[in-house]
MIBAMI-110693 format. One record per residue (C-alpha): x, y, z; residue in one letter. Coordinates in nm, 4 decimals. Example, Ala and Ser with C-alpha at 12.3 -4.5 7.8 and 13.67 -1.06 7.14 Angstrom:
BEGIN
{node {1.2300; -0.4500; 0.7800}; "A"}
{node {1.3670; -0.1060; 0.7140}; "S"}
//
This chain:
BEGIN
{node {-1.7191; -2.3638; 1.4240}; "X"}
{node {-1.3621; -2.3001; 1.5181}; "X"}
{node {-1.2898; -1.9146; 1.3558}; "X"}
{node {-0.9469; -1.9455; 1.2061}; "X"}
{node {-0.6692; -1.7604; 1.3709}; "X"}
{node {-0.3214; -1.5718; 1.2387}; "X"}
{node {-0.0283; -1.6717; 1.4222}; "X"}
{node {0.1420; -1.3739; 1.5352}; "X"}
{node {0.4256; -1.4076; 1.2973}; "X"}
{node {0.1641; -1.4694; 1.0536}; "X"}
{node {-0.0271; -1.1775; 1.1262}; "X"}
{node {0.2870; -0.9678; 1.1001}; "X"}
{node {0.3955; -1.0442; 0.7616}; "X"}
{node {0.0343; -1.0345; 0.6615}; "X"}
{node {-0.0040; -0.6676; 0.8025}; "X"}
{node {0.3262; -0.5883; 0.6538}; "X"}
{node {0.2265; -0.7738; 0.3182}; "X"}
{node {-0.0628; -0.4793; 0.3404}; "X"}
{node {0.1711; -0.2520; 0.3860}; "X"}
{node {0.4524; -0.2970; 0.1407}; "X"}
{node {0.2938; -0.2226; -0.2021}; "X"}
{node {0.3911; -0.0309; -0.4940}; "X"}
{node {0.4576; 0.2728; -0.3324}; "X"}
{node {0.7164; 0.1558; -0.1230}; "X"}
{node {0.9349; 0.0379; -0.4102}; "X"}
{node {0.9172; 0.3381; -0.6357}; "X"}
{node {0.6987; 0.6122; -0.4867}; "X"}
{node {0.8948; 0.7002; -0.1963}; "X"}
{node {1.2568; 0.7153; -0.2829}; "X"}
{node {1.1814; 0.9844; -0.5501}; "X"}
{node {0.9526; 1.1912; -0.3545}; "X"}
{node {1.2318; 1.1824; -0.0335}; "X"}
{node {1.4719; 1.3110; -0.3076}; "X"}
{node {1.2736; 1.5696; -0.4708}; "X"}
{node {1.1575; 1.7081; -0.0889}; "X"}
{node {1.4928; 1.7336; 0.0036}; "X"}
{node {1.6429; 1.4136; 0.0814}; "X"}
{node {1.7190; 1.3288; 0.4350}; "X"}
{node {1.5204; 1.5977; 0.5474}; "X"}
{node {1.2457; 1.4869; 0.4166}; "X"}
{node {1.3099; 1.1162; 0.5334}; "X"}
{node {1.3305; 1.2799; 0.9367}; "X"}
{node {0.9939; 1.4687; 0.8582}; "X"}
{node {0.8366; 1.1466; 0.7153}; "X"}
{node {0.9817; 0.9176; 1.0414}; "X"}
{node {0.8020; 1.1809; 1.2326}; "X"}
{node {0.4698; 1.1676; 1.0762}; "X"}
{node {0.4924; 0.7439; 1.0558}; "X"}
{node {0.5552; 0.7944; 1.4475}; "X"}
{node {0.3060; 1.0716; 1.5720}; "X"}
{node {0.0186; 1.0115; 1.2809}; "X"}
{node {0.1105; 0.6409; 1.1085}; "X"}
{node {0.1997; 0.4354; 1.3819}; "X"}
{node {-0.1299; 0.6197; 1.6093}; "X"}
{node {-0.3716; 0.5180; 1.3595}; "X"}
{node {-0.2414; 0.1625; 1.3662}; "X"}
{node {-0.2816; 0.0852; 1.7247}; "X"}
{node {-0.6575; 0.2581; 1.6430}; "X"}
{node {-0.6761; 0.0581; 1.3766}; "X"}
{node {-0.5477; -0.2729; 1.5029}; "X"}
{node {-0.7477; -0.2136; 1.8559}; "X"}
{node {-1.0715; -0.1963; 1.7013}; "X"}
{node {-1.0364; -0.4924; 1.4871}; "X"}
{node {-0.9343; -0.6533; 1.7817}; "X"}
{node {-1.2257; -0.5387; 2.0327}; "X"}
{node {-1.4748; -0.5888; 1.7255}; "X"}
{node {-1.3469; -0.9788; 1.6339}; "X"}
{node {-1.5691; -0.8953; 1.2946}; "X"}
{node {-1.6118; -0.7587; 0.9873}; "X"}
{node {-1.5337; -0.3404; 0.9727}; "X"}
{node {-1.8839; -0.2776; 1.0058}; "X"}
{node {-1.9956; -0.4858; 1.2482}; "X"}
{node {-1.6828; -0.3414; 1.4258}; "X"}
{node {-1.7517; -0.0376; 1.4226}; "X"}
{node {-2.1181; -0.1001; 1.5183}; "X"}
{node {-2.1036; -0.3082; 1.8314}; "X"}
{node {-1.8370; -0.1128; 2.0150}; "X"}
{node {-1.9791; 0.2383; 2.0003}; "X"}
{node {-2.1267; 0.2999; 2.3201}; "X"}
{node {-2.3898; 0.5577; 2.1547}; "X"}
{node {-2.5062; 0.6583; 1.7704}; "X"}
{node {-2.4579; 0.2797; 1.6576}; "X"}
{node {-2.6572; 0.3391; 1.3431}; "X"}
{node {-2.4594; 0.6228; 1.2486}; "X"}
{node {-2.0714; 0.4774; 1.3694}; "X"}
{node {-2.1385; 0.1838; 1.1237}; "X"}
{node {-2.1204; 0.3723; 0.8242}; "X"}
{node {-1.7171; 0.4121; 0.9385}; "X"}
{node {-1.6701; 0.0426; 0.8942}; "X"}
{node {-1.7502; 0.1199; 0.4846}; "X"}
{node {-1.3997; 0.2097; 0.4655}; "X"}
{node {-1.3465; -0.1449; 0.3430}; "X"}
{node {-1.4912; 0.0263; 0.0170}; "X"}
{node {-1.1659; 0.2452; -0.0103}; "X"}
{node {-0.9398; -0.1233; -0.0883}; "X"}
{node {-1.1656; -0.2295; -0.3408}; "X"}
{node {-1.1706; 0.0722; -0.5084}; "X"}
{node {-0.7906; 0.0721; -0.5211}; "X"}
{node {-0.8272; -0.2725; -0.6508}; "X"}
{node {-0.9874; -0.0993; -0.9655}; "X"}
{node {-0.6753; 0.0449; -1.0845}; "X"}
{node {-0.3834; -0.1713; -0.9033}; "X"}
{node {-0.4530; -0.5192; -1.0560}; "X"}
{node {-0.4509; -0.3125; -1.3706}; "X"}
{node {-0.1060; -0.2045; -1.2832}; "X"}
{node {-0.0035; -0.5478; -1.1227}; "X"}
{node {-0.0893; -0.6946; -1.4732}; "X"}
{node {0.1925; -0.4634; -1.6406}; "X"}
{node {0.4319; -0.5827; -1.3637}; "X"}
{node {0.3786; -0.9492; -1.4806}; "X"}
{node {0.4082; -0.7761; -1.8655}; "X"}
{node {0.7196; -0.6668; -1.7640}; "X"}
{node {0.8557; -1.0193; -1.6130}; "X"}
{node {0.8140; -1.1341; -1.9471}; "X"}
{node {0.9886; -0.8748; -2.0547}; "X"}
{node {1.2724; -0.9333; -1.8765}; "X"}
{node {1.3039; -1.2807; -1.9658}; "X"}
{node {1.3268; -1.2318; -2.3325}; "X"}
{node {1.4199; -0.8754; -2.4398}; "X"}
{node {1.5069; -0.5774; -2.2571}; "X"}
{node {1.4491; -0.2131; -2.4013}; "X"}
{node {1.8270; -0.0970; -2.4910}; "X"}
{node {1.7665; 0.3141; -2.4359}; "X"}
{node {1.5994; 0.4960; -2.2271}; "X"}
{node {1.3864; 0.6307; -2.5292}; "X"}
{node {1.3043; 0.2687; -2.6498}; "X"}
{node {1.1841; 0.1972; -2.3341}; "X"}
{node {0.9447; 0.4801; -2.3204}; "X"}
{node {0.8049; 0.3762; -2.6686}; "X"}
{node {0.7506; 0.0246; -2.5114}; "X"}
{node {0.5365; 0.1468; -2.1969}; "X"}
{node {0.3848; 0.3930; -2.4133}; "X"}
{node {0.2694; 0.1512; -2.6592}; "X"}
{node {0.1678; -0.1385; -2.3902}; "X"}
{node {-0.0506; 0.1650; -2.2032}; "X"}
{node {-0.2204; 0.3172; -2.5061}; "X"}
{node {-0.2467; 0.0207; -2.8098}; "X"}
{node {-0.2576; -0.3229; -2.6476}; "X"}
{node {-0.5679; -0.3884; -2.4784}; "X"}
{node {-0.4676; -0.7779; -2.5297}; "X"}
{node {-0.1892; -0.7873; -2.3374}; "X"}
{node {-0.2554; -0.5803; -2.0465}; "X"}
{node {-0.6353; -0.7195; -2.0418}; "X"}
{node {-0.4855; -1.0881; -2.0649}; "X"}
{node {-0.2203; -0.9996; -1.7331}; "X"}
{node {-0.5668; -0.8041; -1.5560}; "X"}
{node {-0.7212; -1.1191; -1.6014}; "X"}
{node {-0.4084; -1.3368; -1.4498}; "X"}
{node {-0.4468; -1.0664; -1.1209}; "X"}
{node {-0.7701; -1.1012; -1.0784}; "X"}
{node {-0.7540; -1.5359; -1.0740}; "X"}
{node {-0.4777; -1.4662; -0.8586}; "X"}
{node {-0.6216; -1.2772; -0.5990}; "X"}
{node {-0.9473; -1.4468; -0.5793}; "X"}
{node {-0.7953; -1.7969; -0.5548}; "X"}
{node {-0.6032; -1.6878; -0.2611}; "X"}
{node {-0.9372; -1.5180; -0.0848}; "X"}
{node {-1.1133; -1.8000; -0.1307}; "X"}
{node {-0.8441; -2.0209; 0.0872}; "X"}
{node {-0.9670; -1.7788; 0.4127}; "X"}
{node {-0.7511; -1.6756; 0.6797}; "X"}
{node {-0.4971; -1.9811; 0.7118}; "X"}
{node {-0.4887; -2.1609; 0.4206}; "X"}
{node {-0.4955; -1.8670; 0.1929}; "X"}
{node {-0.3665; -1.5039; 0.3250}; "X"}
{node {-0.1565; -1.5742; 0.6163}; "X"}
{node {-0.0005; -1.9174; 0.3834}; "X"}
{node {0.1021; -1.6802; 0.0595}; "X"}
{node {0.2708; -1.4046; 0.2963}; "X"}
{node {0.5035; -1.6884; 0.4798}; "X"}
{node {0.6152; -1.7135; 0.1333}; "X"}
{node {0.5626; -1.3750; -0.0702}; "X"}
{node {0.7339; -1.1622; 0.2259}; "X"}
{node {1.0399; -1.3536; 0.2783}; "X"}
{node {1.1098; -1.3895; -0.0896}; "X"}
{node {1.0712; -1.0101; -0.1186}; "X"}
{node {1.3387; -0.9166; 0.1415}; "X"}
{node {1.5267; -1.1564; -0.0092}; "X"}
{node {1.5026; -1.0334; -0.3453}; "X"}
{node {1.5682; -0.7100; -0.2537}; "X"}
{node {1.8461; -0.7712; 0.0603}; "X"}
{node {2.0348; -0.9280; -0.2003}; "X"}
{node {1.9849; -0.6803; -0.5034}; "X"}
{node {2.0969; -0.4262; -0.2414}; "X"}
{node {2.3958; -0.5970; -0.1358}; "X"}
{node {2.5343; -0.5808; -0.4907}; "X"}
{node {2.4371; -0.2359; -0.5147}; "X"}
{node {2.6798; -0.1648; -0.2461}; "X"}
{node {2.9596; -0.3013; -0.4479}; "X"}
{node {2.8864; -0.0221; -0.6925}; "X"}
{node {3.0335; 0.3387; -0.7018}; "X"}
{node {2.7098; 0.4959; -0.7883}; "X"}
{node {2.6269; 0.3911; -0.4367}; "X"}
{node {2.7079; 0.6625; -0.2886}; "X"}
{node {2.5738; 0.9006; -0.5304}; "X"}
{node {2.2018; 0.7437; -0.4584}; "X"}
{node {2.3170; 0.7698; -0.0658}; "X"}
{node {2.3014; 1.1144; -0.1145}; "X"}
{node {1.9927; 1.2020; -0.3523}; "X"}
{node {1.8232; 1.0054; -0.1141}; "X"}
{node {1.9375; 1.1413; 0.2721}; "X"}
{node {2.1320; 1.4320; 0.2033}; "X"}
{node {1.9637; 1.6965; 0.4062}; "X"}
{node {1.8197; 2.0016; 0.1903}; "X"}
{node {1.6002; 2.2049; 0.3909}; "X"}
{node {1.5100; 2.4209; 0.1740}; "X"}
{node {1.3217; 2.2214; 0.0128}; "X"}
{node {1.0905; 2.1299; 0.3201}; "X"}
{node {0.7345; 2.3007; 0.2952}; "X"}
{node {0.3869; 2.3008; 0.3953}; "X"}
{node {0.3393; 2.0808; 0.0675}; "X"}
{node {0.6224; 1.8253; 0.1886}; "X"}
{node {0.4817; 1.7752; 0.5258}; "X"}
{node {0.1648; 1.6982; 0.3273}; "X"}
{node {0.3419; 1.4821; 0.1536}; "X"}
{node {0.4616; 1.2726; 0.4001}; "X"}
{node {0.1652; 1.2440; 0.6251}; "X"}
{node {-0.0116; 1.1271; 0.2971}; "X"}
{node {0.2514; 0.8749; 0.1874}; "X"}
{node {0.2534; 0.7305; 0.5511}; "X"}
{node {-0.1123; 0.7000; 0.5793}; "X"}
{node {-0.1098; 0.5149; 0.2174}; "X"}
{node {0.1638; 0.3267; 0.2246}; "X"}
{node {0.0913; 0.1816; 0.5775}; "X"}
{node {-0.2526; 0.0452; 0.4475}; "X"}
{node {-0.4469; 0.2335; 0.6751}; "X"}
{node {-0.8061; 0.3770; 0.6403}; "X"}
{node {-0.9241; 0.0897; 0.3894}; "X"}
{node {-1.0055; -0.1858; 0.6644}; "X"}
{node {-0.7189; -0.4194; 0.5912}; "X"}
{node {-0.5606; -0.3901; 0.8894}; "X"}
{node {-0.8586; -0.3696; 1.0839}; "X"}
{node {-0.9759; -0.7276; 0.9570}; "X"}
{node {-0.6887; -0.8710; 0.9869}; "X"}
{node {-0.6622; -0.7621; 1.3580}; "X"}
{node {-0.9805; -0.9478; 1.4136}; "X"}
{node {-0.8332; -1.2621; 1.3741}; "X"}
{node {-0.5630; -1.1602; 1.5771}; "X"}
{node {-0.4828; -1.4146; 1.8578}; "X"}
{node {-0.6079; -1.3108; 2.2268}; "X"}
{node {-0.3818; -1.1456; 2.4326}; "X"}
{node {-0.1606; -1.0194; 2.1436}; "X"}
{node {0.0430; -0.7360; 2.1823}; "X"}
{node {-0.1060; -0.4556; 1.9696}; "X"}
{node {0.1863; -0.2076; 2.0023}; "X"}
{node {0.4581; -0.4646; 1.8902}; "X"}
{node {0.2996; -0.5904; 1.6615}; "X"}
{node {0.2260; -0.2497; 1.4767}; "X"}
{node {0.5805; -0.1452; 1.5742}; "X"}
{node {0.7292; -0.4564; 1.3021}; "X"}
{node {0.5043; -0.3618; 1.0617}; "X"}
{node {0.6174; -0.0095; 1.0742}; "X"}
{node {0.9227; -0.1304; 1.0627}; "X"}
{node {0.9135; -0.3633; 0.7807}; "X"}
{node {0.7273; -0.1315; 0.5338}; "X"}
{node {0.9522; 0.1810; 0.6216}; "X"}
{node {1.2746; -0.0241; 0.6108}; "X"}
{node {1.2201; -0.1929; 0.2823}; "X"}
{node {1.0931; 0.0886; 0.0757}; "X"}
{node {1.4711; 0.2522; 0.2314}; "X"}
{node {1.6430; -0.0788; 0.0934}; "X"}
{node {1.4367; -0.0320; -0.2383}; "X"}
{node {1.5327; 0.3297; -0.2850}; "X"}
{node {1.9003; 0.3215; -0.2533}; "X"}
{node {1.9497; -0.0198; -0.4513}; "X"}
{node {1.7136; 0.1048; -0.6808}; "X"}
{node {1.8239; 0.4668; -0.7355}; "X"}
{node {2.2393; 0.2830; -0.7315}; "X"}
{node {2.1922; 0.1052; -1.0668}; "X"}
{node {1.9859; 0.4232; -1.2074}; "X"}
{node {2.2844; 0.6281; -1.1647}; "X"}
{node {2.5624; 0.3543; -1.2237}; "X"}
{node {2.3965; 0.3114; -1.5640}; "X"}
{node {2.2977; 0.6568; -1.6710}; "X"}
{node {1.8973; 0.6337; -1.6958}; "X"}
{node {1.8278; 0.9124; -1.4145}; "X"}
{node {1.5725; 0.9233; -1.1692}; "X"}
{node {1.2394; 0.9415; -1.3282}; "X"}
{node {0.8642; 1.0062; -1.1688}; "X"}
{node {0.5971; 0.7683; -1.1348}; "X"}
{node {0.5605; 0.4715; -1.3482}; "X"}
{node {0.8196; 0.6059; -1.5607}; "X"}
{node {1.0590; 0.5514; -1.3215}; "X"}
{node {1.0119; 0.1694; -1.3145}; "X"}
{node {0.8865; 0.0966; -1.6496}; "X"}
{node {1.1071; 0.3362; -1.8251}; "X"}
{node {1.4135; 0.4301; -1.6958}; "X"}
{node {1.4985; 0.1500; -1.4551}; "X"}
{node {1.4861; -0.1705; -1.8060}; "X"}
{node {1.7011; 0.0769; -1.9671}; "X"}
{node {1.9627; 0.0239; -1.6686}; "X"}
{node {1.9213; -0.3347; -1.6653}; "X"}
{node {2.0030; -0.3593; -2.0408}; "X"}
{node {2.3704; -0.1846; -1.9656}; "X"}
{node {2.4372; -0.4650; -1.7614}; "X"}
{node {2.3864; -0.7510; -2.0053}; "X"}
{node {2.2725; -1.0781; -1.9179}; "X"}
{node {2.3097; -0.9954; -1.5087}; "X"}
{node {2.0463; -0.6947; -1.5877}; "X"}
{node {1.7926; -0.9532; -1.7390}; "X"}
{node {1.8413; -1.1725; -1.4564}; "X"}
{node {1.8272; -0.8598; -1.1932}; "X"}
{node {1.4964; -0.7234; -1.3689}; "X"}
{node {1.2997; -1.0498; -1.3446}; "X"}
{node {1.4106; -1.0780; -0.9946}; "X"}
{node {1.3512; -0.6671; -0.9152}; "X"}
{node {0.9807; -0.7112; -1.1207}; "X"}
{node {0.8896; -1.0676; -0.9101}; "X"}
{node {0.9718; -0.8858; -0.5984}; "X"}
{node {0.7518; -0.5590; -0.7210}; "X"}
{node {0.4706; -0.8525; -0.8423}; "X"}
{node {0.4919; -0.9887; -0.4823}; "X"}
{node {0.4399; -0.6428; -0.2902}; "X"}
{node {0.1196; -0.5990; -0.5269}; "X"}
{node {0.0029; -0.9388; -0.4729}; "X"}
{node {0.0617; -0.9165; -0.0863}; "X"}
{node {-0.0917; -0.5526; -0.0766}; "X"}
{node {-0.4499; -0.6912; -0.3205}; "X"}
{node {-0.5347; -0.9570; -0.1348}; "X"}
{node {-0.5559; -0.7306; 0.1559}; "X"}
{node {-0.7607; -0.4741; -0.0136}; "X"}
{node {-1.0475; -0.6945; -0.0515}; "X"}
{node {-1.0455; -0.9352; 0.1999}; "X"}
{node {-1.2406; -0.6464; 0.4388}; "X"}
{node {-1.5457; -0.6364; 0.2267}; "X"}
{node {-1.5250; -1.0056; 0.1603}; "X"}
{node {-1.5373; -1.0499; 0.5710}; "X"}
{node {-1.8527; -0.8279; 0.5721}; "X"}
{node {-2.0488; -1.0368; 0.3302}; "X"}
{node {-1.9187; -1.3328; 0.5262}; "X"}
{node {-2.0360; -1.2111; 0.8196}; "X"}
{node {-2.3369; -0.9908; 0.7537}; "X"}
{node {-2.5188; -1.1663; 0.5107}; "X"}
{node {-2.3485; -1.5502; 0.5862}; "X"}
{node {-2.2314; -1.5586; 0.2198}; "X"}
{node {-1.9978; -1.8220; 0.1463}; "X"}
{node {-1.6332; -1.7103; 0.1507}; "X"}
{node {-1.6632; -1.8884; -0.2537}; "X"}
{node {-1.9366; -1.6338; -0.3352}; "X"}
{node {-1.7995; -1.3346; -0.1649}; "X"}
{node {-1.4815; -1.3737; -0.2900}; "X"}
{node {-1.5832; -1.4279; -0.6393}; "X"}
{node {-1.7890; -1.1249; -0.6040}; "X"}
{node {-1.5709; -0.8965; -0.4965}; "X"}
{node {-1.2959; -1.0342; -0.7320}; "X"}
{node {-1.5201; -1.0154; -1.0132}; "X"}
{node {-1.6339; -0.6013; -0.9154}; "X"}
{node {-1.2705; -0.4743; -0.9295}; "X"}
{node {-1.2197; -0.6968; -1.2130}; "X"}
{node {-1.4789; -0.5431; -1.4369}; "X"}
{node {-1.4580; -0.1763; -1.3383}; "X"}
{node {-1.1063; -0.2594; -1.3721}; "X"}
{node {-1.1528; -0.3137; -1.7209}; "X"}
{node {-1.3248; 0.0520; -1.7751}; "X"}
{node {-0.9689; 0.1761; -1.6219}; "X"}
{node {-0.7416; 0.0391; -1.8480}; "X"}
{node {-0.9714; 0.0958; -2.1747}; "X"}
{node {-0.9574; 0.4830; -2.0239}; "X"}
{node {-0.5809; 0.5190; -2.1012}; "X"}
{node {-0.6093; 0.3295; -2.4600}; "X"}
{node {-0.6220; 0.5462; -2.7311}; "X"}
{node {-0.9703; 0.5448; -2.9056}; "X"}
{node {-1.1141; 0.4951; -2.5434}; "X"}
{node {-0.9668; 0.7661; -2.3646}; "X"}
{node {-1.1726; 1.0735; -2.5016}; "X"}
{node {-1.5131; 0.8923; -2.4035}; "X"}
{node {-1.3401; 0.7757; -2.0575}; "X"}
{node {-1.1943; 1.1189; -1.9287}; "X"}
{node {-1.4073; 1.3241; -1.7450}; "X"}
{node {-1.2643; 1.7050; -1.6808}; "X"}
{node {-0.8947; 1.7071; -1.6207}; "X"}
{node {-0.8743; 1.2897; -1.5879}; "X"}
{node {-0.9613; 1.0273; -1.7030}; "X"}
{node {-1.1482; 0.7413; -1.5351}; "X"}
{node {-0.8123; 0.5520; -1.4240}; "X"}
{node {-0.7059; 0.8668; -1.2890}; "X"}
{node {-1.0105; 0.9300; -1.1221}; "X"}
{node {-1.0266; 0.6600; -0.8883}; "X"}
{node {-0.6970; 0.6589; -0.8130}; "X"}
{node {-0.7697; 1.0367; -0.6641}; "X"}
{node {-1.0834; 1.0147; -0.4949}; "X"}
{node {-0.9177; 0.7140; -0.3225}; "X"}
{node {-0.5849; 0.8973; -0.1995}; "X"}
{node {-0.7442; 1.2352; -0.1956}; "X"}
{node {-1.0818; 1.1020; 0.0445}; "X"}
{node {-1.1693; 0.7785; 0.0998}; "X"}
{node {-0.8237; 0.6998; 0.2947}; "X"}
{node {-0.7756; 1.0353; 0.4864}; "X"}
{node {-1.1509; 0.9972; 0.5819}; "X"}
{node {-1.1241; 0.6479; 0.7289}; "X"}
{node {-0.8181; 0.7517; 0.8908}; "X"}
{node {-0.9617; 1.1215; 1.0656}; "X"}
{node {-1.3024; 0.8421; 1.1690}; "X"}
{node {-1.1075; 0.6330; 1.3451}; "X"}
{node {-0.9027; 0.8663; 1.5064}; "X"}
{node {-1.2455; 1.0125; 1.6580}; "X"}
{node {-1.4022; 0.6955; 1.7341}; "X"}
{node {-1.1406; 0.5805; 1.9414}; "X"}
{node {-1.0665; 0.9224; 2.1021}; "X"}
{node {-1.3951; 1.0413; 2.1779}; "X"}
{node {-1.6746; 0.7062; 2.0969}; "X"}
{node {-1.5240; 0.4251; 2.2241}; "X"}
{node {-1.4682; 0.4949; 2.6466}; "X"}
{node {-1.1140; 0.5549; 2.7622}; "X"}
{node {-1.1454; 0.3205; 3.0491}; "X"}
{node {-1.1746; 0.0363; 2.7844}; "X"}
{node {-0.9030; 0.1535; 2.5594}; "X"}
{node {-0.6762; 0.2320; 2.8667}; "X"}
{node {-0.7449; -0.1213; 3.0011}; "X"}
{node {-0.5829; -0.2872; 2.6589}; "X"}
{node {-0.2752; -0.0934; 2.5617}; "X"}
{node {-0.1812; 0.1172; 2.9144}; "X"}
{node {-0.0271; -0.2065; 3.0212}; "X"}
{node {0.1544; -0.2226; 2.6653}; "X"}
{node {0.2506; 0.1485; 2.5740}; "X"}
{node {0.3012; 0.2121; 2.9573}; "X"}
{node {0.3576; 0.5940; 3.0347}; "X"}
{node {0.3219; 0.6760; 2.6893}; "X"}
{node {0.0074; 0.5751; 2.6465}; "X"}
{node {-0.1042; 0.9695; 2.7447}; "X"}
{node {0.0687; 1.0818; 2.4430}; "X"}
{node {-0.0345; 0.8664; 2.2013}; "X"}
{node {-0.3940; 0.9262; 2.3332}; "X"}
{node {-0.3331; 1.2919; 2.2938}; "X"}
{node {-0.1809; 1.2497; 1.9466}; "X"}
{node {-0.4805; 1.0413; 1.8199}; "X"}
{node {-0.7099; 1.2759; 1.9732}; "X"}
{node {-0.6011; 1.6094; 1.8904}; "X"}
{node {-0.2682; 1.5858; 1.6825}; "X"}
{node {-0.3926; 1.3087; 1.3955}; "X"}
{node {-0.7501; 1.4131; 1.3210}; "X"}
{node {-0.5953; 1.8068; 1.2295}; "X"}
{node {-0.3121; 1.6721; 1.0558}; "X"}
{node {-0.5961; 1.4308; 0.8775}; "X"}
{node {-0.8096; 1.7160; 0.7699}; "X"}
{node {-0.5157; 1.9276; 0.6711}; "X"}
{node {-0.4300; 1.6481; 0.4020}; "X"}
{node {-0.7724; 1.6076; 0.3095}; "X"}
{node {-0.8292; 1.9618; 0.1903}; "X"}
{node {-0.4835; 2.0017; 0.0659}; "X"}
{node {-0.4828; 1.7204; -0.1811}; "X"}
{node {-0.8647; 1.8188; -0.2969}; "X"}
{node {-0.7041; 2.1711; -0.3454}; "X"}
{node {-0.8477; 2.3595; -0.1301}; "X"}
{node {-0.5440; 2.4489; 0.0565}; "X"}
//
């Protein structure tokens, strides 16, 4: 049987449909302004070029090599300790466990498209009563837009490689940077432009810490997809004789320059409109309706558009969550792509269920455990472990497992003399930077 293959333009805005999720959209522009602006942006380029964009060509050259699922991967090219390497390849367990929480959050994102569409929260204050009320009262509605994710997502898995993944990002991706291109060019028409230039790249040193480089070698690791097998699989059905190093270079690209775009138009109409930067989830579902509404019936039109685009990054960023595991059901245990998507859909389905009951009042007290509760859980052990682990394991597998004559003999001819450095980097530079995150955001540092 013929195994289906990405086109290299497909595999691009696949790997960059990984890449560009929520974070990009909302999560970096405030954290580059609250660690100091354009300082923080140079420190983040840094760590996307010496940590990011080395785990990549790691990540993309053993899905490559391997041609299977992350296991299997993992498995057949270690020269030595086979039984023990494969356990690496579980970082496919890392997107699915995201999945728990972010189809929850994908459902509010369609909420909020309705939203839009019929009645925008006037104040700032109104807007926070709507969230708040959505997130701690009704089950219905957020359980009903879960639901609508998780159909969604599976549908898509179940059309494989060509007809399902690599078809929806020919679509989703474009429409994004469309969205968003033009939402920014009308930003720049605005004279709160240049007040959002300047929260966003205005260099404050002071500001940069231990805790911001942190920061940003944490942010870059997440929001480039890496350590949760998504790239790795997708690299596997990469076509022969692609070139690795390019085609990590556009995703880089991509993800880094639209969550820039996304910032400044986003961060324009907060200011032109008086909501203020906000953190988190209140910065999109609070503060940035309340903006729309001051521009009348161009805001309603500008949220739905703004909310589709965030809906697309999500949808992009899911599919590519699960599709690792699904591959290693596929291929380990010859499941039909039907049941194996289906299966995986319905696990982050129903635990996803036990995430958003944990923030609904009545619920919460039996769902928080300690200082969180269970939505907050998972969405720490994930960014805290599971991703810096699978990140610091394939940085050692392919510096000191996997021999250097074979990794020389694939990307030498592509990274030419830099190929020493970036061997260094992985070796030495990423898995210490790796562990330094690790411990830091468990709080041990």
């Amino acid at each position: 049987m013929k195994i289906a293959r990405f086109s290299r333009i497909g595999f691009i805005l696949a790997a960059a449909g990984s890449a560009v999720g929520l974070g990009n959209i909302w999560k970096f522009p405030y954290i580059a302004g609250e660690f100091g602006g354009g300082a923080f942006v140079l420190v983040y380029l840094i760590t996307v070029l010496l940590i990011g964009f080395s785990i990549m060509i790691a990540e993309m050259l053993i899905g490559y090599m391997g041609r299977k699922d992350t296991v299997t991967s993992f498995e057949e090219l270690a020269p030595k300790h086979k039984h023990i390497w494969k356990f690496a390849g579980f970082q496919g367990l890392a997107g699915l466990f995201v999945m728990i929480f972010y189809s929850v959050v994908i459902g509010w994102i369609f909420n909020y498209i309705v939203t839009s569409i019929i009645s925008l929260p006037a104040t700032v204050e109104e807007a926070e009563k709507t969230f708040t009320t959505m997130l701690r009262t009704d089950i219905m509605t957020q359980l009903f837009y879960h639901t609508v994710s998780f159909t969604w997502i599976t549908y898509v898995l179940t059309k494989g490689i060509k007809g399902g993944i690599e078809k929806i990002n020919m679509i989703l991706m474009p429409s994004l940077m469309i969205i968003l291109i033009g939402m920014f060019i009308y930003a720049l028409s605005l004279d709160a432009f240049s007040q959002a230039l300047n929260f966003m790249f205005a260099a404050d040193w002071s500001k940069i810490d231990s805790n911001a480089f942190v920061t940003a070698v944490g942010h870059a690791f997440f929001t480039l997809s890496l350590g949760m097998g998504a790239i790795m699989t997708y690299s596997a059905s990469m076509e022969k004789n692609s070139n690795l190093v390019k085609n990590a270079f556009w995703v880089v690209f991509l993800d880094t320059s639209i969550a820039i775009v996304a910032g400044l138009m986003l961060f324009t109409f907060l200011y032109q409109y008086g909501a203020g930067p906000a953190k988190g989830p209140g910065l999109v579902f609070i503060s940035l309706p309340a903006a729309f509404y001051e521009m009348g019936i161009l805001g309603n039109i500008f949220a739905v558009l703004f909310f589709l685009a965030l809906a697309f990054a999500g949808l992009t960023s899911s599919v590519s969550l699960v599709e690792p595991m699904v591959q290693y059901f596929i291929d380990r245990f010859k499941w039909s792509r039907l049941k194996a998507s289906m299966s995986m859909g319905l696990f982050f389905y129903l635990i996803g269920i036990i995430a958003l009951l944990s923030n609904v009042d009545g619920f919460k007290e039996a769902l928080t455990f300690g200082s969180k509760n269970f939505f907050d859980w998972v969405d720490y052990i994930t960014a805290a472990i599971m991703l810096p682990m699978g990140g610091l394991l394939m940085a050692l597998f392919i510096g000191f497992a996997v021999e250097k004559q074979r990794v020389e003999s694939i990307l030498k001819p592509q990274l030419g003399a830099t190929f020493e450095i970036w061997y260094f980097s992985l070796r030495y530079i990423t898995p210490v930077a790796m562990f330094i995150v690790m411990l830091s955001l468990v709080g041990v540092l």
